[in-house]
C-alpha positions in Angstrom: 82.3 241.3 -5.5 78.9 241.0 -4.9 76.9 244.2 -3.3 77.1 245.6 -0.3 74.0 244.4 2.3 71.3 247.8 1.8 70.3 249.0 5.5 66.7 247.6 4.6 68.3 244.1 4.2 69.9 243.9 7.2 66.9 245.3 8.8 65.3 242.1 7.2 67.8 239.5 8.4 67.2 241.0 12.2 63.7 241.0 12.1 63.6 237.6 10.9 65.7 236.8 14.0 68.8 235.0 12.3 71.8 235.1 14.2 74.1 236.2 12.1 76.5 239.7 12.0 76.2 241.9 8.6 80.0 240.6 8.1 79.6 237.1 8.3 76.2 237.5 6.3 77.9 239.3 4.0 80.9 236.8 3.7 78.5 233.6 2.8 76.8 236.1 -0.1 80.6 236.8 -1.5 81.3 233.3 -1.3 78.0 232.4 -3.0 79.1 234.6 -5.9 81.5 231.5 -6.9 79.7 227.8 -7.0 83.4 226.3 -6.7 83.3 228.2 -3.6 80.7 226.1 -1.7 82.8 223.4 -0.4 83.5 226.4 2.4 79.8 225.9 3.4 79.4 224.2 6.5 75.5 222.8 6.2 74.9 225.5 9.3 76.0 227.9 6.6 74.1 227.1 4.0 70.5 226.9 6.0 71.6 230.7 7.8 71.9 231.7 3.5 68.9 229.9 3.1 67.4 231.9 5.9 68.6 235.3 4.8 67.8 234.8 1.0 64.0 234.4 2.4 63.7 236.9 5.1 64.5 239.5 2.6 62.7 238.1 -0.3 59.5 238.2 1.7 60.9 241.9 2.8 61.1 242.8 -1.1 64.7 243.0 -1.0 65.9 239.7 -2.2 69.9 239.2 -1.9 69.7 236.7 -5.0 68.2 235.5 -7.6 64.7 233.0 -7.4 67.1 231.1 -9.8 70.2 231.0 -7.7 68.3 230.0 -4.8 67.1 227.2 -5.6 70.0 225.6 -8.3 72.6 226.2 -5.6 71.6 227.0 -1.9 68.7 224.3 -2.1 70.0 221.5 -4.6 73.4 222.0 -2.7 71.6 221.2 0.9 69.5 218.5 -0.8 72.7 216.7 -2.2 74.2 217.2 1.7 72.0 216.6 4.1 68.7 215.8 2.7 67.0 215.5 5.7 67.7 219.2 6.9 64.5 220.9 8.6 64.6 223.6 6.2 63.7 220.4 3.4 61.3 219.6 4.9 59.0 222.1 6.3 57.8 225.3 5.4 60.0 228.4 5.3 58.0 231.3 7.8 57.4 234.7 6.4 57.4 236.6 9.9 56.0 239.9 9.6 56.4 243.1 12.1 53.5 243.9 14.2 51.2 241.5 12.7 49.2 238.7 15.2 49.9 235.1 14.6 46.8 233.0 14.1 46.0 229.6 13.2 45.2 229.4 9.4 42.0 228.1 8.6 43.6 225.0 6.4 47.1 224.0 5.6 48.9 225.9 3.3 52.1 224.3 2.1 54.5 224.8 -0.5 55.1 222.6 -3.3 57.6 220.1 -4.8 59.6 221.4 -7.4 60.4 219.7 -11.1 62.9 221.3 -13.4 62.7 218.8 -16.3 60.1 216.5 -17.9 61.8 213.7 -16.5 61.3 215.0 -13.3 57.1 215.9 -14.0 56.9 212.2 -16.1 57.7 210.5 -12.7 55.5 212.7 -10.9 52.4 211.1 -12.7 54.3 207.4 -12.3 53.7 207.8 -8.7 50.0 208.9 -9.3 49.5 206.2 -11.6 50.6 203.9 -8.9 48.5 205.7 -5.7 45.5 205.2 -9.0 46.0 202.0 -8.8 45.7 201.1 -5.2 42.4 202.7 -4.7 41.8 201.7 -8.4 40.9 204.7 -9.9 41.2 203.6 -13.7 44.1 205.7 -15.9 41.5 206.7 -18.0 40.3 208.8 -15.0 43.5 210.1 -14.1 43.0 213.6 -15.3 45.5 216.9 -14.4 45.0 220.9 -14.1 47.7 223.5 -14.7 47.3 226.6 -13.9 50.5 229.6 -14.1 52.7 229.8 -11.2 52.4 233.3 -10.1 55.0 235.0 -8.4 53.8 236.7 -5.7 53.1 236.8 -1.7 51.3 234.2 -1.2 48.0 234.7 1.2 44.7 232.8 2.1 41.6 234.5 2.3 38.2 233.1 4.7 35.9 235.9 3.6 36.7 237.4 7.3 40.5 237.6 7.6 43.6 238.1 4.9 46.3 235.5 6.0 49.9 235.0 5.0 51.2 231.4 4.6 53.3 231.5 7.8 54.7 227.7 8.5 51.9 226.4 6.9 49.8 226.0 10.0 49.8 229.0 12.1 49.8 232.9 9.9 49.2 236.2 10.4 46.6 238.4 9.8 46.8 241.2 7.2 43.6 242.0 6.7 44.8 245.3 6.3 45.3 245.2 2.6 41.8 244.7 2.2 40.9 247.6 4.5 43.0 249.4 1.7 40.5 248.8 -0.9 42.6 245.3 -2.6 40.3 243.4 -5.0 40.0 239.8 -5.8 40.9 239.4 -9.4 38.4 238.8 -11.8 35.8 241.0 -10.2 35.4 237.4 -7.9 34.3 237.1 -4.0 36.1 237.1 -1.1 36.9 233.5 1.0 38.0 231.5 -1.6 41.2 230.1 0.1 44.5 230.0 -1.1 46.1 232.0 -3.7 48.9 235.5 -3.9 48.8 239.1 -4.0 50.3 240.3 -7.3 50.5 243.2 -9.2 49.9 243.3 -13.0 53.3 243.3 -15.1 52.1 246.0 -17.7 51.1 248.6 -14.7 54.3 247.8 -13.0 56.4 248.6 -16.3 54.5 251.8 -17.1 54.1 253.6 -14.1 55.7 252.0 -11.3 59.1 250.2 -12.5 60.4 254.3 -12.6 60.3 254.3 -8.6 60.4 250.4 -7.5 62.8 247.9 -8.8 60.8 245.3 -8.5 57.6 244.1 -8.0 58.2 242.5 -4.6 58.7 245.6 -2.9 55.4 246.6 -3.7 53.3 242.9 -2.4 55.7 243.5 0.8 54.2 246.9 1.0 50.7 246.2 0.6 50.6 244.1 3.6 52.8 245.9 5.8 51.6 247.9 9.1 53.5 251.1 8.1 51.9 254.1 6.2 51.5 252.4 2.4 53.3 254.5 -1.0 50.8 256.7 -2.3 51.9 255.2 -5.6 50.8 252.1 -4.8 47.5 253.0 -3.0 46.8 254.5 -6.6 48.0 250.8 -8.5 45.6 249.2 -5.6 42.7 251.7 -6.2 43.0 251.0 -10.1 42.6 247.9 -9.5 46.4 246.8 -11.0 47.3 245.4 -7.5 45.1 241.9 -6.5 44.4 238.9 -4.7 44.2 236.2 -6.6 43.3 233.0 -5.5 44.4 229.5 -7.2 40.5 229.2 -7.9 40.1 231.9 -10.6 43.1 231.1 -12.4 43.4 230.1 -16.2 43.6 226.5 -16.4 44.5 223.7 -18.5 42.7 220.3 -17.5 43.0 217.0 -19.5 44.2 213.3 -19.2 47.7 212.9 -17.9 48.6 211.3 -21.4 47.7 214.4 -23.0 49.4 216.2 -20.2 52.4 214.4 -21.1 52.2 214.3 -24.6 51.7 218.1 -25.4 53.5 219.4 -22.1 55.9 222.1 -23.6 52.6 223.6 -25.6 50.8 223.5 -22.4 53.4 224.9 -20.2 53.5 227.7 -22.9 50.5 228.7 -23.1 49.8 228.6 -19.1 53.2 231.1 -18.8 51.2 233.4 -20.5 47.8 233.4 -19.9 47.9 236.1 -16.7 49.3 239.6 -16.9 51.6 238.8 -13.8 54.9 237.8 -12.9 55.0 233.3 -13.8 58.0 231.6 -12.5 56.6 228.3 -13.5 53.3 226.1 -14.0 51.4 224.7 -10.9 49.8 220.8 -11.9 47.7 219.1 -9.7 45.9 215.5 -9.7 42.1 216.3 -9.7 40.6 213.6 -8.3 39.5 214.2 -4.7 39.6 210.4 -3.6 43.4 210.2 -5.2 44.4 213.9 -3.4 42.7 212.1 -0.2 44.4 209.0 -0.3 48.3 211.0 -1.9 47.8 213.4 1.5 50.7 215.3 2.0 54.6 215.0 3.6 55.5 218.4 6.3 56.3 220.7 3.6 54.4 219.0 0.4 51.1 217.9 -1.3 52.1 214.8 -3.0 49.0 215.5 -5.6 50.6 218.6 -6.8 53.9 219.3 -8.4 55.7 222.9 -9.9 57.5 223.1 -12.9 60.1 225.7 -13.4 61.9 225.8 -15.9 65.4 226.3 -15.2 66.8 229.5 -14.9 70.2 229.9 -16.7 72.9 231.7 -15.1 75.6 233.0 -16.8 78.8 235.4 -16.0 78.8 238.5 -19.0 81.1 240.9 -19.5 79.7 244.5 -20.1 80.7 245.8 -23.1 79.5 249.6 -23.3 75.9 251.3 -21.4 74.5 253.0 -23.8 71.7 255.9 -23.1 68.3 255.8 -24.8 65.4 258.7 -24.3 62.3 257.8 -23.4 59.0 259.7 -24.2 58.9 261.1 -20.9 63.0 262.1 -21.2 64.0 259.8 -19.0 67.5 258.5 -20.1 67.2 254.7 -20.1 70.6 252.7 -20.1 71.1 249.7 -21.9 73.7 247.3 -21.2 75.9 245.7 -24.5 77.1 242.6 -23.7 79.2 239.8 -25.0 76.9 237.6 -27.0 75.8 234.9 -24.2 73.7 232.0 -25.0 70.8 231.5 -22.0 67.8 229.3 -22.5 68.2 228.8 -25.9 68.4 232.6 -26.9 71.5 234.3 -27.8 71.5 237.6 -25.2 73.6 240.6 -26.2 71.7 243.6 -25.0 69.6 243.6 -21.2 67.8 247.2 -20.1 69.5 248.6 -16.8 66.5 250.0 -14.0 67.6 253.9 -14.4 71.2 255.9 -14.2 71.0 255.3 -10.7 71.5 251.9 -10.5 74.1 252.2 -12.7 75.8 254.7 -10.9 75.5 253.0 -7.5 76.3 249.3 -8.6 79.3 250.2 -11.1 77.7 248.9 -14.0 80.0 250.1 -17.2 82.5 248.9 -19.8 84.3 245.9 -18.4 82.4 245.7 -15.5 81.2 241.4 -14.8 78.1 240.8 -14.4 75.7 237.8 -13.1 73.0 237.5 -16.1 69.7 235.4 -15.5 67.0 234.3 -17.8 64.4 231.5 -16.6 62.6 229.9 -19.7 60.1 233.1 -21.8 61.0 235.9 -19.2 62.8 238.8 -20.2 66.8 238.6 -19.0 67.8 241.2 -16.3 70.9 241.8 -14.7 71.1 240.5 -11.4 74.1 241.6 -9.4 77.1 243.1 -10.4 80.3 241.0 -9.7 83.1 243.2 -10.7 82.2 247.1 -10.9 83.8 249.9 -12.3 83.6 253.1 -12.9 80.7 254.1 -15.1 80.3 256.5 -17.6 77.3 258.5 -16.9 76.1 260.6 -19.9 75.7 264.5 -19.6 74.3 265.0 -22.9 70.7 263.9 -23.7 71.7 261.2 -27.5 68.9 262.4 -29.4 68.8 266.0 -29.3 72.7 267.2 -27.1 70.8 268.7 -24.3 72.5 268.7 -21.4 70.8 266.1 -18.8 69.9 266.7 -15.3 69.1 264.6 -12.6 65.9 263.5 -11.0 66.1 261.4 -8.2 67.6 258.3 -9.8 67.0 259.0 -13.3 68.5 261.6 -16.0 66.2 263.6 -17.7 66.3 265.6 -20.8 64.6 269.1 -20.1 64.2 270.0 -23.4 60.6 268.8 -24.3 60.2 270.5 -27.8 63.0 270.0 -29.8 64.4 266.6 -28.4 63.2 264.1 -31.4 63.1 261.0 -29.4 61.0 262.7 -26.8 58.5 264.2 -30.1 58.0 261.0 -32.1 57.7 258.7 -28.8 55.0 261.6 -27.9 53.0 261.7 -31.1 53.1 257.5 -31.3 51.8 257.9 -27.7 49.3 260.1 -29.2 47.7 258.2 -32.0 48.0 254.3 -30.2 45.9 256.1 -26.7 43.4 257.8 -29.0 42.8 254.4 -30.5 40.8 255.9 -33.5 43.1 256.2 -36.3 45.2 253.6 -38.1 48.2 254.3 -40.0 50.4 256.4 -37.7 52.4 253.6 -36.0 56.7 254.6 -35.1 58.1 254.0 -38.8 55.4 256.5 -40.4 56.3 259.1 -37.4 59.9 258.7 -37.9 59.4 259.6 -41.7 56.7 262.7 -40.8 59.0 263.7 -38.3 62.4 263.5 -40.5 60.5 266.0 -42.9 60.1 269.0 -40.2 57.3 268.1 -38.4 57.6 268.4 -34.8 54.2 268.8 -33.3 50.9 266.9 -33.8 48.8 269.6 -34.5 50.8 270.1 -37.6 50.2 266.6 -38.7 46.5 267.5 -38.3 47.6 270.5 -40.8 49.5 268.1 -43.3 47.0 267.2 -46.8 47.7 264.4 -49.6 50.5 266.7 -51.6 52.8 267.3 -48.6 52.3 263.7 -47.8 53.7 262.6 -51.2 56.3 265.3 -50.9 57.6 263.2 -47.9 57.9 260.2 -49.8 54.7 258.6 -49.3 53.0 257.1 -52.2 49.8 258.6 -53.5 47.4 255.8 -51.7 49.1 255.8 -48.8 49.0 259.5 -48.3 45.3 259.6 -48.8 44.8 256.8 -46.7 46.6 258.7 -43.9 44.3 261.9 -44.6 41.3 260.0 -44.2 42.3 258.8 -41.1 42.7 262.0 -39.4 40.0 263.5 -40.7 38.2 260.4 -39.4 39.5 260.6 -35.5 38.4 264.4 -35.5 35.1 262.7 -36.1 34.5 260.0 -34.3 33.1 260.4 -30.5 36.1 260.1 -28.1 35.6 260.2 -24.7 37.5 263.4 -23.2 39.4 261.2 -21.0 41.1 259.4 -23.6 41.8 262.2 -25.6 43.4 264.0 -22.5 45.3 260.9 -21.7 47.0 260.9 -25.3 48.8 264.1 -24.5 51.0 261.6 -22.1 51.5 264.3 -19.4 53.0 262.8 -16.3 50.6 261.3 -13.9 47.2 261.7 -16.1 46.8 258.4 -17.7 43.5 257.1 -19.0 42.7 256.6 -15.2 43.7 259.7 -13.4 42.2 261.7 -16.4 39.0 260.1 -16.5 38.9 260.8 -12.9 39.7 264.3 -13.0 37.3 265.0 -15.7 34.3 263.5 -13.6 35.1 266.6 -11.7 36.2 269.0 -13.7 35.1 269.9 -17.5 37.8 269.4 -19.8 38.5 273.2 -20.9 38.7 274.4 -17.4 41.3 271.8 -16.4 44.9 274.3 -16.9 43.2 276.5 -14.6 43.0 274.2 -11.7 45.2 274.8 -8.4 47.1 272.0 -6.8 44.1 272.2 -3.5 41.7 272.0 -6.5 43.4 268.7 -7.2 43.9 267.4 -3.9 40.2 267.7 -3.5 39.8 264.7 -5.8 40.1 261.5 -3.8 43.3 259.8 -4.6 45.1 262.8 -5.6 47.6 263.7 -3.2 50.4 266.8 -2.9 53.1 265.3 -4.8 50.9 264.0 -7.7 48.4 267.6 -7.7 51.6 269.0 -8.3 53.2 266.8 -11.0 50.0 266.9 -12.8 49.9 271.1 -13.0 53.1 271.1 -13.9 52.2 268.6 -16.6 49.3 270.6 -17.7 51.1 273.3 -18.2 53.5 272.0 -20.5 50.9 270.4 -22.7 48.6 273.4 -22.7 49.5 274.9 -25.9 49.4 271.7 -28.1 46.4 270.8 -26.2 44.6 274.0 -27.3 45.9 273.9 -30.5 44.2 270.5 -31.2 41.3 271.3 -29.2 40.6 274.0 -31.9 40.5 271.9 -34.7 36.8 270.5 -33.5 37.2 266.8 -32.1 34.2 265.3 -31.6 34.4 265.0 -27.4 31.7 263.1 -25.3 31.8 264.6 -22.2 31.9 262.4 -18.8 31.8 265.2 -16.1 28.4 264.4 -14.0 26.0 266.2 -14.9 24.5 266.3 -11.4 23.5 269.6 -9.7 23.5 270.5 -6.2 20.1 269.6 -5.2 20.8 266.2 -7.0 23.9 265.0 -4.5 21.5 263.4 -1.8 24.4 261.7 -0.1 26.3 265.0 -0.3 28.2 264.9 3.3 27.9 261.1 3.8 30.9 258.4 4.3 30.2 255.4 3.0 31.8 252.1 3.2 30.6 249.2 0.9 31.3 245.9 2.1 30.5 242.1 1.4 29.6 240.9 -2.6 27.4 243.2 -4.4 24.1 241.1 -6.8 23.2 244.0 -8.7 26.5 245.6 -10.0 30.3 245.8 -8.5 31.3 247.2 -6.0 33.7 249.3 -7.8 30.9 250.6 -9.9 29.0 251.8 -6.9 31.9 253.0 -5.1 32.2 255.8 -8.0 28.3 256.3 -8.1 28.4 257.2 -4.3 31.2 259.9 -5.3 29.3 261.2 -7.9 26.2 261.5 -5.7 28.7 263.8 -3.3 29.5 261.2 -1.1 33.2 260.2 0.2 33.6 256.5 0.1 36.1 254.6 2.7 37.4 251.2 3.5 36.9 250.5 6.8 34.3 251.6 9.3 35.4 254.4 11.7 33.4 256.6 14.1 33.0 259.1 11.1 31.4 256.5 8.6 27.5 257.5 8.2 26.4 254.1 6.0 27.3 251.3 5.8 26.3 249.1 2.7 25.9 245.5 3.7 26.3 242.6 0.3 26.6 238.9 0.7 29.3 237.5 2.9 29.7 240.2 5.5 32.3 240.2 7.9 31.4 240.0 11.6 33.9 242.3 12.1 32.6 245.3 10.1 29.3 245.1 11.5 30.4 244.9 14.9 32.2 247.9 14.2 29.0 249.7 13.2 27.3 248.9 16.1 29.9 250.0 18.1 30.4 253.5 16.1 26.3 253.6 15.7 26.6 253.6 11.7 23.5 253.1 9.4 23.9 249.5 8.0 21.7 249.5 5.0 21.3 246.3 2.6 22.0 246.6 -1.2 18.2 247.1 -1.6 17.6 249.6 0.6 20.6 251.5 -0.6 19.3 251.4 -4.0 16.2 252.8 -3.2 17.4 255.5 -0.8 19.6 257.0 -4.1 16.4 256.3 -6.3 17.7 253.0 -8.5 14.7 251.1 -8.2 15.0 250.2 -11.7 17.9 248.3 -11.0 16.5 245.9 -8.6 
């Protein structure tokens, strides 16, 4: 039985205005469950599911699967009624308090191909639109880009839009008010492209506290109060707009298109450090695009290829705990071997406890499996739950486990040996300075009674060999430590590599701009709240982090690393913008705007996003918004050009 509609998904289906009860919704998502089942689909029925499946997709609470959406709801309406409105237009993304406005060009969505026989007779029909403006073959050439899997936006260099119908959007602007960047360090006002967030951020910090990455592009554009979590992924620049533009591409003749399509489509899938559901190709020819023009929903010059998510039934065979660095207990879900796009699946990693717990994932339970083409496979609804077994003792070390929020954790950070070794492999790969100590070397080090690593530090060739290593490799291993203690580290880094919660290489470089590095464990939660982008709840992790690291820290500190130190050396009489708010605005020439965002905070100015009544300065680049500078008028702000700004903080030099 498939899960019960969340309050936030219903919430979804009634702001999107379908009319349709939570019973009867959740009736057609049962049925759904079973593909024999869709003969009791009336074609009404299957464009309300169609509805609801995008309402809360855009909402960041999909009910299915991108994969089940389109092999049954839309290949079952295109094989009934394939002239249905919702085949032939663009699906709306309505959002909540956000103003509809005409967009400033069409933004449509594109045809779908889930073979090569389906792309091959793609490029037939541009071959044949070639021909009748004759455009020779030889000129026929394609670009594919990734298909990124995001909210789609378009941005004019004034206004953030959402795709809407495809004519008429509406303006969220507001998520570059909150300090969103345009990937690649590029300028705003270059058109179509999505809002994404970068898959390795996501899976470190984030993936704890969101289960997927849509909930987080749905909260970056929404009106209400944004995550503080995800104002920090924004602010580190792990959140993005990306336009189409900027995007890796592939661009050749459509014979080598054809020709070497699966290595193509390969190495487009992973050229971006975002979600890919698929490669975008496109005729480049303006003439042929001109003449091709476009059906309601469609560009006929321009065709995506997914490749075709498998879905399969599993049973779960046993959920079996693993402990993280952190202590998080991680399940992991044993299955009956299932084969899924060409890989043989037997093992998929569960979200946390709680999701276990809540969705009755255990022994026995049945399962809906997907995997689309290279991505990972993930669980994605439960079918038949059960009861779970939920662990009370931590597997590596017996400690009994407690609960955070929706995760187990093991409280004992000393002795729990999957916590230590993931700790001191954390250790060695963040200080980036030393070869040698990858997880197979640790495991051994560790095995022979050493549980810290300042008693690595304190290891020499003869205990090494004791261990097992051989003589060479034990003095190679020497060397290397000896050699990390030497080489310059920034003090960031080397704070970072303790992996205390919340102070990664970002947060600890920005503390220590602040804050010398030996006076850090005697810092207050206001002391940390002072720092722009710390708030309450992450002041408070971080102490309490701090504290728990403190003795290994000093321990290691002792032993005479050699640290550069990044705290600004700036005294009082230096901070001439002390008691300024500054907003920078428009494309920077000489440096980013990042860059001189920090500068300004060094320089004992606060920097903002948008221009209020208590901004002082405003620092005017290229492609200005109207609407910033009318706002300074109206608030009687300084607006200073990049050149005068320079010269007011003394950076001549740079111009």
């Amino acid at each position: 039985m498939v899960t019960k509609l969340s309050e936030d998904q219903v919430n979804a289906i009634n702001i999107a205005g379908i009319d349709i009860d939570k019973g009867r919704a959740q009736e057609l998502l049962e049925l759904l469950e079973d593909d024999t089942e869709l003969w009791a689909f009336s074609i009404e029925d299957l464009e309300t599911t169609i509805q609801i499946a995008n309402a809360t997709y855009r909402a960041g609470v999909p009910v299915m699967s991108d994969a089940k959406y389109d092999a049954v709801c839309i290949k079952e309406l295109e094989s009934r009624a394939p002239g249905s409105e919702f085949l032939n237009s663009v699906e709306p993304e309505p959002l909540v308090d956000s103003k509809v406005v005409d967009l400033p060009e069409r933004m449509l969505s594109t045809e779908k191909a889930y073979s090569y026989d389906e792309v091959a007779n793609w490029v037939k029909r541009l071959l044949k639109a070639a021909e009748e403006i004759d455009l020779e073959p030889t000129n026929l050439d394609i670009r594919v880009t990734p298909k990124l899997d995001g909210y789609a936006a378009y941005d004019d260099g004034e206004r953030l839009y959402t795709r809407g119908d495809g004519r008429k959007g509406q303006d969220i602007t507001r998520a570059f008010d909150r300090g969103l960047n345009v990937a690649n360090q590029g300028l705003r006002g270059q058109g179509a492209g999505e809002i994404v967030i970068q898959k390795s951020y996501f899976d470190e910090f984030l993936s704890d506290h969101f289960e997927n990455a849509r909930n987080i592009q749905a909260s970056i554009i929404a009106e209400k109060k944004i995550d503080e979590r995800i104002q920090k992924a924004i602010d580190e620049k792990a959140c993005v707009f990306f336009p189409f533009k900027l995007l890796d591409s592939w661009v050749g003749n459509y014979q080598e298109f054809l020709a070497d399509f699966d290595n193509i489509v390969e190495k487009m899938w992973n050229a971006v450090d975002f979600e890919v559901d698929g490669i975008i190709a496109e005729a480049t020819d303006r003439s042929l695009k001109d003449y091709m023009g476009a059906t309601r929903k469609n560009h006929r010059w321009q065709i995506a290829y997914k490749i075709n998510a498998e879905i399969a039934k599993v049973f779960v065979k046993e959920v079996v705990p693993q402990t993280s660095r952190a202590g998080k207990l991680t399940p992991v879900a044993l299955l009956e071997p299932t084969k899924l796009s060409g890989a043989t699946i037997s093992r998929v990693t569960v979200h946390h406890y709680g999701m276990v717990k809540s969705k009755g994932i255990g022994a026995g339970a049945l399962v809906e499996l997907v995997r689309s083409g290279l991505v990972i496979p993930k669980i994605e609804s439960v079918i038949r739950a059960v009861d779970p077994e939920i662990p009370t003792y931590c597997p590596s070390c017996g400690s009994h486990v407690l609960w955070d929020g929706d995760n187990l954790i093991c409280p004992n950070k000393t002795d729990c040996p999957a916590q230590a070794e993931n700790t001191m492999i954390h250790f060695f790969k963040t200080l980036g300075n030393v070869d040698g100590f990858g997880p197979k070397v640790i495991e051994k080090i560790y095995q022979s009674g050493i549980k810290s690593i300042h008693d690595i530090y304190m290891l020499d060739v003869e205990k090494l060999v004791d261990m097992g290593f051989g003589e060479k490799t034990s003095q190679n291993l020497i060397t290397q430590l000896n050699a990390s203690k030497s080489i310059e580290i920034e003090d960031w880094r080397f704070l970072a590599a303790f992996g205390a919660p919340r102070l990664g290489e970002g947060s600890s470089e920005k503390l220590l701009k602040k804050h010398s590095i030996t006076d850090i464990f005697d810092l207050t939660i206001d002391d940390l709240v002072a720092i722009d982008g710390f708030a309450n709840i992450t002041a408070e992790c971080i102490c309490e982090g701090l504290e728990k690291i403190r003795n290994e820290f000093e321990s290691l500190y002792r032993l005479g690393f050699n640290i550069k130190n990044s705290q600004a050396q700036l005294a009082s009489g230096e901070l001439i913008l002390d008691g300024e708010l500054v907003v920078f605005t428009g494309s920077m020439e000489y440096g980013r705007r990042s860059d001189m965002e920090a500068e300004a905070k060094l320089l004992g100015a606060k920097v903002g996003k948008g221009v209020t009544s208590k901004t002082t300065m405003l620092v005017a680049g290229k492609n200005v918004g109207e609407k910033k500078i009318a706002a300074a008028t109206e608030n009687n702000v300084s607006v200073l050009s990049e050149v005068e700004y320079l010269k007011k903080i003394g950076k001549e030099e740079s111009l």
